[in-house]
Structures are given as structure tokens and as C-alpha cells.
N, CA, C and O atoms as a GROMACS GRO file, in nm:
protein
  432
    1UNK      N    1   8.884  12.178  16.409
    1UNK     CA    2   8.905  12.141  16.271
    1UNK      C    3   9.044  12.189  16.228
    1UNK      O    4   9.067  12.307  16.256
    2UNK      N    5   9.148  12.115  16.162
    2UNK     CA    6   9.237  12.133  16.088
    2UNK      C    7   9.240  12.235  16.014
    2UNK      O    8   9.132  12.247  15.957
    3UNK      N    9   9.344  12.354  15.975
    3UNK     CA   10   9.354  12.403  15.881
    3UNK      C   11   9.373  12.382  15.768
    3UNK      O   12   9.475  12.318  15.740
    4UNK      N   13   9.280  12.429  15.653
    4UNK     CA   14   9.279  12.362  15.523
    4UNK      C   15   9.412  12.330  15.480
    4UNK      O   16   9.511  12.403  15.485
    5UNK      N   17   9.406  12.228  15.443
    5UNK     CA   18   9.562  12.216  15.330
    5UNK      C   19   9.598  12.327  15.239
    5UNK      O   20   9.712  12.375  15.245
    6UNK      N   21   9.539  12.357  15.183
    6UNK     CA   22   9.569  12.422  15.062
    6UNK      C   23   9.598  12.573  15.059
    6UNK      O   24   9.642  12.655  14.978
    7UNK      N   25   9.542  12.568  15.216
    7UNK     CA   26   9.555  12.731  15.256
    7UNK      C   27   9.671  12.770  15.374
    7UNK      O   28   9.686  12.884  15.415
    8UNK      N   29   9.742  12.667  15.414
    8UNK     CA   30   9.859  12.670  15.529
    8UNK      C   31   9.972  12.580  15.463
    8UNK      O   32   9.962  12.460  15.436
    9UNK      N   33  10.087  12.670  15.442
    9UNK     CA   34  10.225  12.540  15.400
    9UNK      C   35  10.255  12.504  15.528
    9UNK      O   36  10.293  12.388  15.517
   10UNK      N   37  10.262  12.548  15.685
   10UNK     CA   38  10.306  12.456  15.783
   10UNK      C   39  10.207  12.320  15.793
   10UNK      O   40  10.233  12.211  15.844
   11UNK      N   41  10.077  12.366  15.722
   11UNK     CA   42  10.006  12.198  15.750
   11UNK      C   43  10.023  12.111  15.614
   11UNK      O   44  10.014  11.988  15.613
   12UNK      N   45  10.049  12.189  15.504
   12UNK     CA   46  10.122  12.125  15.426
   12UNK      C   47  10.206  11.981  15.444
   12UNK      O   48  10.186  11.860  15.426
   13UNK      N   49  10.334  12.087  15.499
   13UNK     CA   50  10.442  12.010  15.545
   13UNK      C   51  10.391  11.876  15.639
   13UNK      O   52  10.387  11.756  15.615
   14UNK      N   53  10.358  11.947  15.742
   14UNK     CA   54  10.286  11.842  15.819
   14UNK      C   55  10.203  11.739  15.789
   14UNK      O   56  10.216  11.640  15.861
   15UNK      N   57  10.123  11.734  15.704
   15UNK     CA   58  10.041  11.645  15.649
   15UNK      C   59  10.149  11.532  15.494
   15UNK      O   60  10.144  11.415  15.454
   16UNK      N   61  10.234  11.659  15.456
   16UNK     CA   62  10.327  11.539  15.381
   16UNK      C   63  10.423  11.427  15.459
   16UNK      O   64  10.447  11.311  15.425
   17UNK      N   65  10.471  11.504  15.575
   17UNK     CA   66  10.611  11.422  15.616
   17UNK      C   67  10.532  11.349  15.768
   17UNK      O   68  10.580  11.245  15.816
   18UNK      N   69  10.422  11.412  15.826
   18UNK     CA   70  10.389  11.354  15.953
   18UNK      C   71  10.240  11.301  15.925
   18UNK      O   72  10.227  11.207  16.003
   19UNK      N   73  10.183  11.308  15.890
   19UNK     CA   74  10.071  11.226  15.888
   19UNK      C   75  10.024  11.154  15.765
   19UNK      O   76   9.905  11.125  15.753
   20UNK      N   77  10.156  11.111  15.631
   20UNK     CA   78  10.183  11.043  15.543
   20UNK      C   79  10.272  10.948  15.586
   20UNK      O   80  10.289  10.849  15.515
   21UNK      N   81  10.337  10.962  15.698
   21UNK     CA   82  10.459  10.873  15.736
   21UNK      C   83  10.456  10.700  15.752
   21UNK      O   84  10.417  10.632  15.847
   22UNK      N   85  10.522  10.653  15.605
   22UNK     CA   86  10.444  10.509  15.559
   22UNK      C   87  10.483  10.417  15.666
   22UNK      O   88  10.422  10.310  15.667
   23UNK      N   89  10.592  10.441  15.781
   23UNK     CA   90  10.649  10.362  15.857
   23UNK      C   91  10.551  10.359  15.990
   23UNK      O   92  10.588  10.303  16.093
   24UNK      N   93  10.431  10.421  15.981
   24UNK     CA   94  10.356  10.431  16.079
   24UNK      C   95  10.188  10.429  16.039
   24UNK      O   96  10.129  10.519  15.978
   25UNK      N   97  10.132  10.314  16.084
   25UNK     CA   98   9.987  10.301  16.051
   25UNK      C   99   9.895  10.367  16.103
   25UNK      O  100   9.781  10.319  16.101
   26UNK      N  101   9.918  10.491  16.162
   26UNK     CA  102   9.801  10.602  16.238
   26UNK      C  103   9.819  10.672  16.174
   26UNK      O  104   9.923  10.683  16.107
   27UNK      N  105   9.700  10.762  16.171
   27UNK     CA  106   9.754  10.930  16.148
   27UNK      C  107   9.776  11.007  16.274
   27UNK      O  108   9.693  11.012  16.364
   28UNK      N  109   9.930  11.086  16.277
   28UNK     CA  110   9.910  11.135  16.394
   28UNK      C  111   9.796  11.294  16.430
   28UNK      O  112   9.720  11.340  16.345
   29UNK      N  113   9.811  11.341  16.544
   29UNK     CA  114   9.757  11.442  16.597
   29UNK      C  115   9.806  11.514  16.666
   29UNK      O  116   9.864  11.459  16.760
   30UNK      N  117   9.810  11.636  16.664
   30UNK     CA  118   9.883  11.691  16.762
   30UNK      C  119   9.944  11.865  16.662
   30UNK      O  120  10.010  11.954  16.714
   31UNK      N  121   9.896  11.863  16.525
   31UNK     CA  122   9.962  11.975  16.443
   31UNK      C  123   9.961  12.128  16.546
   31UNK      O  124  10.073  12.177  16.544
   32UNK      N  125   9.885  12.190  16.610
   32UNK     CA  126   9.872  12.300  16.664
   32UNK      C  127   9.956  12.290  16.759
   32UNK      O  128  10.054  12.365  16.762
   33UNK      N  129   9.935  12.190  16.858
   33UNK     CA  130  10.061  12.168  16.958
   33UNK      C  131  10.169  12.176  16.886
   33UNK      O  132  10.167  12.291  16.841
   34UNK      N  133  10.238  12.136  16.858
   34UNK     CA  134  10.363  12.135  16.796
   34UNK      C  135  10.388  12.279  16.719
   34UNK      O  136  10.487  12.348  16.741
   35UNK      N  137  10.291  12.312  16.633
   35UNK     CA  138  10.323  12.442  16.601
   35UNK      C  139  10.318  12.522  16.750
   35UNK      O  140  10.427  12.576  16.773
   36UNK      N  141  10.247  12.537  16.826
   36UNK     CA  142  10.260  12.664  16.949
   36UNK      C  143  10.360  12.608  17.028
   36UNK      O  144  10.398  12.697  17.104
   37UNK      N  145  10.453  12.454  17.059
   37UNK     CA  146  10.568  12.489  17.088
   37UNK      C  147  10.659  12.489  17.024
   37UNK      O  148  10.760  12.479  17.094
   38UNK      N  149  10.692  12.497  16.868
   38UNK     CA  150  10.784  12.566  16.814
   38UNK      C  151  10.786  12.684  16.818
   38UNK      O  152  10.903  12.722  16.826
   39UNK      N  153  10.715  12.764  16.816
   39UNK     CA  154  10.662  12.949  16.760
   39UNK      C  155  10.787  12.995  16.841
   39UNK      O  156  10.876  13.039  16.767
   40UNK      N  157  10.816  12.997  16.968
   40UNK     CA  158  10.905  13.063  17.098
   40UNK      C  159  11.083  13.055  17.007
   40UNK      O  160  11.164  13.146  16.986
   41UNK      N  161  11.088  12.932  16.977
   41UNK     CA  162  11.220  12.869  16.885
   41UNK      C  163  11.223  12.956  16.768
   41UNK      O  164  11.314  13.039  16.777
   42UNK      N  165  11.153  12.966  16.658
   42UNK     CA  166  11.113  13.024  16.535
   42UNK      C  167  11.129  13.197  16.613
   42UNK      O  168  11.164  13.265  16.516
   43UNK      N  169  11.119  13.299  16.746
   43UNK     CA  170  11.101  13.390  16.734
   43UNK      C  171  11.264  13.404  16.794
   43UNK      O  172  11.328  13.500  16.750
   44UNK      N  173  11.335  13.308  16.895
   44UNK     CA  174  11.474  13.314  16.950
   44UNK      C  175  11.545  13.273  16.821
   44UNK      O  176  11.668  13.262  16.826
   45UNK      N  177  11.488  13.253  16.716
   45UNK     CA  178  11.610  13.232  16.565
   45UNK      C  179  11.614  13.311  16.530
   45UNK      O  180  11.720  13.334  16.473
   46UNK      N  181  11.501  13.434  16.526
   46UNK     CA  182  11.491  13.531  16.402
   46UNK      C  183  11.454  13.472  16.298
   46UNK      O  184  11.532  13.495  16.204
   47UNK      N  185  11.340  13.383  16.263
   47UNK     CA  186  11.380  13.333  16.102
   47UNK      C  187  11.280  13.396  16.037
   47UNK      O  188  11.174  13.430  16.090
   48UNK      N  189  11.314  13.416  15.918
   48UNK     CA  190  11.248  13.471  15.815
   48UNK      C  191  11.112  13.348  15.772
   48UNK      O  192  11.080  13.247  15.835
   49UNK      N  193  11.066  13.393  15.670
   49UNK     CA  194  10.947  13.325  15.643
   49UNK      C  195  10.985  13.163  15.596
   49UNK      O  196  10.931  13.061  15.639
   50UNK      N  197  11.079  13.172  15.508
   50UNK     CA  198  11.119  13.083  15.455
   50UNK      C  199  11.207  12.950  15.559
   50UNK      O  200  11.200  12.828  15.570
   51UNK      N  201  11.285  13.056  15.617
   51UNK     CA  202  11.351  12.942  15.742
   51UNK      C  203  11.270  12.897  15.830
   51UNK      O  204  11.303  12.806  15.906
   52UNK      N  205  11.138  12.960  15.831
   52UNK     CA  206  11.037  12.897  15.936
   52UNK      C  207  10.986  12.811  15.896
   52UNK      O  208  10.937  12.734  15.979
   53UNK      N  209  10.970  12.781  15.757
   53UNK     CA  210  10.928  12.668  15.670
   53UNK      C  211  11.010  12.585  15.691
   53UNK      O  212  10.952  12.478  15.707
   54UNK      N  213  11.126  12.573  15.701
   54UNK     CA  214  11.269  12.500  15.664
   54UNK      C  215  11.268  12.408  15.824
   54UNK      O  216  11.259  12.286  15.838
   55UNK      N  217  11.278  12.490  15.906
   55UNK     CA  218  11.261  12.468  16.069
   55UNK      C  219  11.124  12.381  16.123
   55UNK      O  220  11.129  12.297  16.213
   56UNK      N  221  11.015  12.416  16.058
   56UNK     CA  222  10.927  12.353  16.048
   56UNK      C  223  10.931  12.162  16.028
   56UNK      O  224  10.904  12.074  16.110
   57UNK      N  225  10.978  12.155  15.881
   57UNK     CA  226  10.953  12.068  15.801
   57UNK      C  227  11.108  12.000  15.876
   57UNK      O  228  11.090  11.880  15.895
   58UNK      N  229  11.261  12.047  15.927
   58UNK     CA  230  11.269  11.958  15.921
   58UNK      C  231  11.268  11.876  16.138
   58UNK      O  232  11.317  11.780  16.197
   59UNK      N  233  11.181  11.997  16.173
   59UNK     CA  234  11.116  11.933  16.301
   59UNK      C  235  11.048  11.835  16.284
   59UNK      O  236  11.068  11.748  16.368
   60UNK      N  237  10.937  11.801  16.172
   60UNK     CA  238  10.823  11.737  16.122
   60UNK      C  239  10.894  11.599  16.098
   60UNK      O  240  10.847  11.488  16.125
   61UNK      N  241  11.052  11.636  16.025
   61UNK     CA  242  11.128  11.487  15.978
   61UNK      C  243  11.190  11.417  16.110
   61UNK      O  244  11.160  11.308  16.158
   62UNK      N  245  11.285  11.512  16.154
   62UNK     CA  246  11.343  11.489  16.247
   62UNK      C  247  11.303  11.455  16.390
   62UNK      O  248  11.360  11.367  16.454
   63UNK      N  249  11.195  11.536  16.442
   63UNK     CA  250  11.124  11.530  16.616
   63UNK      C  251  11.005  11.452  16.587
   63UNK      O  252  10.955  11.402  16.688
   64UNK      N  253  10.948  11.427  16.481
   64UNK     CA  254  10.760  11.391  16.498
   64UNK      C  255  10.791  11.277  16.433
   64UNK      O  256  10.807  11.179  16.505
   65UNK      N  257  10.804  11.264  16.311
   65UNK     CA  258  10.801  11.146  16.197
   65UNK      C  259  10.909  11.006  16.219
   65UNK      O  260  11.022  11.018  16.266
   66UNK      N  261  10.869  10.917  16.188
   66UNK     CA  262  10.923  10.790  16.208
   66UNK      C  263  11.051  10.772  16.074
   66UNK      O  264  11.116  10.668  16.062
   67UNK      N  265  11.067  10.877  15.994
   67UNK     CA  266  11.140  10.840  15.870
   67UNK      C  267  11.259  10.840  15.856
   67UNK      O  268  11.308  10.852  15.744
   68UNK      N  269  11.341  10.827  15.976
   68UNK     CA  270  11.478  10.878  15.986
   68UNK      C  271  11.564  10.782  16.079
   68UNK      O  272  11.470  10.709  16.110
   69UNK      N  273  11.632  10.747  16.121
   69UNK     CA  274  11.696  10.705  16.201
   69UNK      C  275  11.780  10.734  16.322
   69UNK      O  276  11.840  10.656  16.396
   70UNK      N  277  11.770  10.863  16.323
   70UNK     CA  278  11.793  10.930  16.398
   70UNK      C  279  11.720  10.928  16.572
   70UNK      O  280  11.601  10.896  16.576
   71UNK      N  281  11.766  10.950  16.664
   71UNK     CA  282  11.658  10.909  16.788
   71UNK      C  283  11.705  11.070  16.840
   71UNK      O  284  11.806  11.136  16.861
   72UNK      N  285  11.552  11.082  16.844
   72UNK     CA  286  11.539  11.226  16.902
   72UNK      C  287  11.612  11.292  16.985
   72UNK      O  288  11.639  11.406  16.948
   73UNK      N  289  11.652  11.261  17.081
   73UNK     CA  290  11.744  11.356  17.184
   73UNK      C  291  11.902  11.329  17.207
   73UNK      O  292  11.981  11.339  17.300
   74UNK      N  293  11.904  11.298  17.103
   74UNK     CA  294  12.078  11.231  17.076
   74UNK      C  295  12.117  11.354  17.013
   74UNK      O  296  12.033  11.419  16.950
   75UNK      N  297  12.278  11.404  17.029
   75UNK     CA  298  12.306  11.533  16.970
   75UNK      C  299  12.378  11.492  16.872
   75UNK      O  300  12.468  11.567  16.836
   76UNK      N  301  12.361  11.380  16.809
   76UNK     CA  302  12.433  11.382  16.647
   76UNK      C  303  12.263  11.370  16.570
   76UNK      O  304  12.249  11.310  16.464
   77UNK      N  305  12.145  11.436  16.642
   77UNK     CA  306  12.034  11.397  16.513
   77UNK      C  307  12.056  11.549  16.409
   77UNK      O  308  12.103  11.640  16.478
   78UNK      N  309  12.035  11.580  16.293
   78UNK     CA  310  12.049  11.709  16.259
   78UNK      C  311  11.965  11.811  16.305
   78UNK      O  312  12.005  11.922  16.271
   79UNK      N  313  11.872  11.810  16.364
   79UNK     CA  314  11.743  11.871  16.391
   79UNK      C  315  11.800  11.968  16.476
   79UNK      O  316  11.738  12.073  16.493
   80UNK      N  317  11.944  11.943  16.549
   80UNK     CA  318  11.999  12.018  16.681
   80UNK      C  319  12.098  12.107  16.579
   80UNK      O  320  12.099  12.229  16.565
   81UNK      N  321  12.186  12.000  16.509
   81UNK     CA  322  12.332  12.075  16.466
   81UNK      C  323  12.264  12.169  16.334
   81UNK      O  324  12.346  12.245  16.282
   82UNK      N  325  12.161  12.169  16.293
   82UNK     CA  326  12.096  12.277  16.166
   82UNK      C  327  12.072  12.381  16.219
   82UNK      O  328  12.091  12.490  16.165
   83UNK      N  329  12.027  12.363  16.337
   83UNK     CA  330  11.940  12.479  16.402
   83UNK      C  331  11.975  12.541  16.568
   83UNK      O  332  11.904  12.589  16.657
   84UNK      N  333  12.107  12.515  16.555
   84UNK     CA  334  12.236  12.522  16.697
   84UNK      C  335  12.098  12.516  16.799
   84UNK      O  336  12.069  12.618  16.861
   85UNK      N  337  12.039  12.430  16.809
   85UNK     CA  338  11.941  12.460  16.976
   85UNK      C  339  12.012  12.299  17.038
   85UNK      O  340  12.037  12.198  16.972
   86UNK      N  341  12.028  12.318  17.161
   86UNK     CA  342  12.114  12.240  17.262
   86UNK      C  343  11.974  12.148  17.322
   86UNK      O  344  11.899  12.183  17.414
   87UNK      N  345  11.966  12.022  17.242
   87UNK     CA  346  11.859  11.886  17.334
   87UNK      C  347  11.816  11.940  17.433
   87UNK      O  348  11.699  11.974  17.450
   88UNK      N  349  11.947  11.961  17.544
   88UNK     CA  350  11.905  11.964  17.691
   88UNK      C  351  11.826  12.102  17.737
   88UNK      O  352  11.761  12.110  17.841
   89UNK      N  353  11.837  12.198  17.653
   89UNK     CA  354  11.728  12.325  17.655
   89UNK      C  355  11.593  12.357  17.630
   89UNK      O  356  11.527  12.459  17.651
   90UNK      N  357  11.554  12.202  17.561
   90UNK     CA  358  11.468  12.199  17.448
   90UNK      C  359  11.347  12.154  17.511
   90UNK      O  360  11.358  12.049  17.574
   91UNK      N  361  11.227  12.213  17.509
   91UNK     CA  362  11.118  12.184  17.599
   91UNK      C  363  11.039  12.058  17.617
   91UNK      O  364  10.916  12.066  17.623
   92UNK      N  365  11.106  11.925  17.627
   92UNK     CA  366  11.061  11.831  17.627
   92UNK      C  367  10.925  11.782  17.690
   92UNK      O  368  10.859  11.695  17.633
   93UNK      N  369  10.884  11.838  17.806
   93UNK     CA  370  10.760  11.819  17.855
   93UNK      C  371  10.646  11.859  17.754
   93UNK      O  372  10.551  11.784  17.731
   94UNK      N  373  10.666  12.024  17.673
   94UNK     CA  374  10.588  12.021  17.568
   94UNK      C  375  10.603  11.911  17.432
   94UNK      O  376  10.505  11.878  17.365
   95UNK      N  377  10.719  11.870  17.411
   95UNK     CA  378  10.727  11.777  17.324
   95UNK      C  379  10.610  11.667  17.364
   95UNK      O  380  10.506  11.656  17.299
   96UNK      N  381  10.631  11.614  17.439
   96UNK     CA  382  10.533  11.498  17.475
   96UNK      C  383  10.406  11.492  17.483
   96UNK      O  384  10.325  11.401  17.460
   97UNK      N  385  10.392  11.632  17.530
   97UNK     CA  386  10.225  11.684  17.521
   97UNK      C  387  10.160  11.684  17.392
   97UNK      O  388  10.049  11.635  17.374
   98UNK      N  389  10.252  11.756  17.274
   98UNK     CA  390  10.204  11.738  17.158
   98UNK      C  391  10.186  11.608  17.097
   98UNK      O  392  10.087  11.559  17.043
   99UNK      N  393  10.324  11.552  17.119
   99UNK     CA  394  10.317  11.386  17.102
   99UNK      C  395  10.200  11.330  17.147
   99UNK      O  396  10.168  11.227  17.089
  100UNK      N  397  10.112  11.378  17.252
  100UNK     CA  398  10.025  11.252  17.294
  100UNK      C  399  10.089  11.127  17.373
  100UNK      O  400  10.052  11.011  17.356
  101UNK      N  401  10.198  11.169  17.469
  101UNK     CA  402  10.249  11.088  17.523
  101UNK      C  403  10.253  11.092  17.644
  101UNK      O  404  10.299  11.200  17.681
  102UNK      N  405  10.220  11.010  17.748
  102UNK     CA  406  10.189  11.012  17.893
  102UNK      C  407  10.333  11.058  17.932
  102UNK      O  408  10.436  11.046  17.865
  103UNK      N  409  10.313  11.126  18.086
  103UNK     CA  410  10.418  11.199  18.110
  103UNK      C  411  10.512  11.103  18.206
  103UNK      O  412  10.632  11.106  18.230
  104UNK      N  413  10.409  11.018  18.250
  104UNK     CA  414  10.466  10.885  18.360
  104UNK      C  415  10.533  10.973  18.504
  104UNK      O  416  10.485  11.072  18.560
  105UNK      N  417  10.646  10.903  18.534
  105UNK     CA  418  10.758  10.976  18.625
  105UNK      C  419  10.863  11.085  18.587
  105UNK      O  420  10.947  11.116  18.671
  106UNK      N  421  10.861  11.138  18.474
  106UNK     CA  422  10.949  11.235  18.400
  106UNK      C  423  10.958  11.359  18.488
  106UNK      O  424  10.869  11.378  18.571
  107UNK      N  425  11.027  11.417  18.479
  107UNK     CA  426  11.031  11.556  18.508
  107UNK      C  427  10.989  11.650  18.438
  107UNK      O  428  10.946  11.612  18.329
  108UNK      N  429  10.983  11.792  18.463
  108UNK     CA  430  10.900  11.879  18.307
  108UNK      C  431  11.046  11.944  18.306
  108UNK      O  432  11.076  12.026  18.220
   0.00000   0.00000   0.00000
């Protein structure tokens, strides 16, 4: 079961920008994943409470949500230059896992 809305701002966020996202007719799945592979990122920033919100929400815009134009692993999306983490460092095999996305021939 989901954590209540009303009692978590990371599912907050999540439930406003990723599973409201009008450009997409599912709701997605995947909130815990995505939170347990951000947590590692959020502890190599140091961020305070508030930047973890910030880091959060704009992972939620930028990596999960359809609302942007931006294509994920391109280094002009902001999601990289806000938060100096380098694409090619960035744990993509967990990305996909949370995504719900087959791993095919990829590498991890």
C-alpha cells in the first residue's frame, strides 16, 4: 500500500507531477523504487530536508514524468546541471527497474 498522501510530501510530489501527468493515460508505479534509488544521491549531496524535496520533485519532472521536453540522458536536461551528477554515473539499470522497463540487451 502507498503511503498516505497527506502524511508524506515525497508522495505528495509524486502523486502531483508523476502520477497526474496529463500527457500520459496510466498511472504510473514504481514510487518506493525510485525513492530507494535516489536515497544514495540525496546522502552523496548532503541535502538538507528541503533540498531533498527540491531533488525529489525535480527528478519526478525531469527523470519519471512526460512534462518536459527534455530526454533523459542528454546532458543539457536540468535534472544533471541543478544537481552536478554526471548521466554517465547515474544508475541507470536501477532507473529502469523503477520505471518498469524491460532490461532487453542493456548493460547494468
Amino acid at each position: 500500500m502507498p503511503p498516505r498522501r497527506d502524511s508524506d510530501p515525497y508522495y505528495q510530489i509524486w502523486d502531483d507531477v508523476v502520477r497526474n501527468d496529463p500527457n500520459v493515460d496510466y498511472k504510473r508505479t514504481g514510487y518506493l523504487e525510485h525513492r530507494d534509488l535516489l536515497q544514495p544521491y540525496e546522502w552523496d549531496l548532503d541535502l538538507d530536508e528541503s533540498d531533498k524535496r527540491q531533488f525529489w520533485a525535480d527528478y519526478n519532472l525531469y527523470m519519471v514524468s512526460h512534462r518536459t521536453p527534455y530526454k533523459r540522458a542528454e546532458d543539457d536536461n536540468p535534472f544533471w546541471r541543478t544537481w552536478g551528477i554526471d548521466p554517465s554515473q547515474f544508475d541507470w539499470h536501477g532507473w529502469r527497474e523503477a520505471m518498469g522497463y524491460p532490461h532487453g540487451n542493456r548493460k547494468s
